[in-house]
C-alpha positions in Angstrom: 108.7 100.6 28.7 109.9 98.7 25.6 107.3 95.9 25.9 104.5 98.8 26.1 105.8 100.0 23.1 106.3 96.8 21.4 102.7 96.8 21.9 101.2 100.2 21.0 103.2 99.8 17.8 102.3 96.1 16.9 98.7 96.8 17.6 98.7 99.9 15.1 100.1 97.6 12.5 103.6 98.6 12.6 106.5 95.5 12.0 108.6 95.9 15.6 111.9 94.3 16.7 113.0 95.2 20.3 115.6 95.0 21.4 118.2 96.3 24.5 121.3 97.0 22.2 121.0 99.0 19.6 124.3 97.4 17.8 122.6 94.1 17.3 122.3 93.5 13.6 118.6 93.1 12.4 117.3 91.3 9.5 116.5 93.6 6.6 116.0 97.4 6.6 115.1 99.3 9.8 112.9 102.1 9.0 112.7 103.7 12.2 114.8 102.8 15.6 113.4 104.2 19.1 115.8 104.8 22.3 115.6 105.8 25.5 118.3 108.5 26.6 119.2 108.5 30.0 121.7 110.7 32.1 124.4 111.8 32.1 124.1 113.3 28.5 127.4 112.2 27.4 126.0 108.4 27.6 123.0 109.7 25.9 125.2 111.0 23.0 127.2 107.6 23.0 123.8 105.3 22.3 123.7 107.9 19.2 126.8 107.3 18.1 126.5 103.1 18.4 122.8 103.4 16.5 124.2 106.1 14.1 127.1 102.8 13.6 124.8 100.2 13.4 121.5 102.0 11.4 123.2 104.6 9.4 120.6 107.1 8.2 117.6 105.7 9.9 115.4 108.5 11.4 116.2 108.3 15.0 113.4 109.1 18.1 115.0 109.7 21.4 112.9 109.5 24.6 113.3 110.7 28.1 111.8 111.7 31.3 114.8 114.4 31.5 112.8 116.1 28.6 109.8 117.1 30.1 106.2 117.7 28.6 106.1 120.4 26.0 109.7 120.8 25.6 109.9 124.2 24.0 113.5 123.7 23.0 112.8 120.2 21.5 113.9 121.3 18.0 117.3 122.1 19.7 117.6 119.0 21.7 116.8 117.1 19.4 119.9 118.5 16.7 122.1 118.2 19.8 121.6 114.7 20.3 121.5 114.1 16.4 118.3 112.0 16.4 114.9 113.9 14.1 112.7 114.1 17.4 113.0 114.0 20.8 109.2 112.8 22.9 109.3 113.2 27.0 108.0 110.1 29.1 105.5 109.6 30.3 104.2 109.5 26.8 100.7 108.6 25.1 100.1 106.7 22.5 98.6 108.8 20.8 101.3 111.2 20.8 103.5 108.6 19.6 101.7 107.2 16.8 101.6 110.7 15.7 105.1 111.4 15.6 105.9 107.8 13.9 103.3 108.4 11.2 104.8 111.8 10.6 108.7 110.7 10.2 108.1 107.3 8.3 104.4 107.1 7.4 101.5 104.6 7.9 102.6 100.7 8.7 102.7 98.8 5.7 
């Protein structure tokens, strides 16, 4: 999933860095960091904290399959897990792109 999203994002322009812990320190600014929230939601809320730690005040996305496609209660979800939006997988990338361009605007 993260090299398919390394893609869509790189193909539409945008600067990506991937990587499996969000803790690593990066060079320069993040403007947006992506993770993938898996059960149970207390582990889910600890990745939040560690990326919170490590990216203070980046805008957060939070994926999952345990969302499901057209979460009504997204808004919610997403305040509870303290990220700005939550998308379910399976995902386009479409929707994606979307949602980035929204939150932090076209690449640069």
């Amino acid at each position: 999933m993260r090299a398919l999203l390394e893609e869509w994002l790189s193909d539409a322009g945008y600067r990506v860095q991937g990587g499996a812990r969000p803790t690593v320190q990066t060079q320069g600014k993040v403007d947006l960091v992506i993770i993938s929230i898996y059960m149970p939601k207390h582990e889910g809320a600890q990745l939040v904290h560690e990326i919170r730690a490590a990216h203070p005040g980046t805008p957060l996305i939070a994926l999952s399959g345990q969302f499901g496609c057209g979460l009504s209660t997204a808004e919610a979800t997403a305040q509870t897990l303290g990220v700005g939006q939550v998308i379910a997988r399976p995902l386009t990338r479409g929707a994606l792109l979307e949602l980035i361009h929204a939150m932090i605007g076209p690449p640069n």
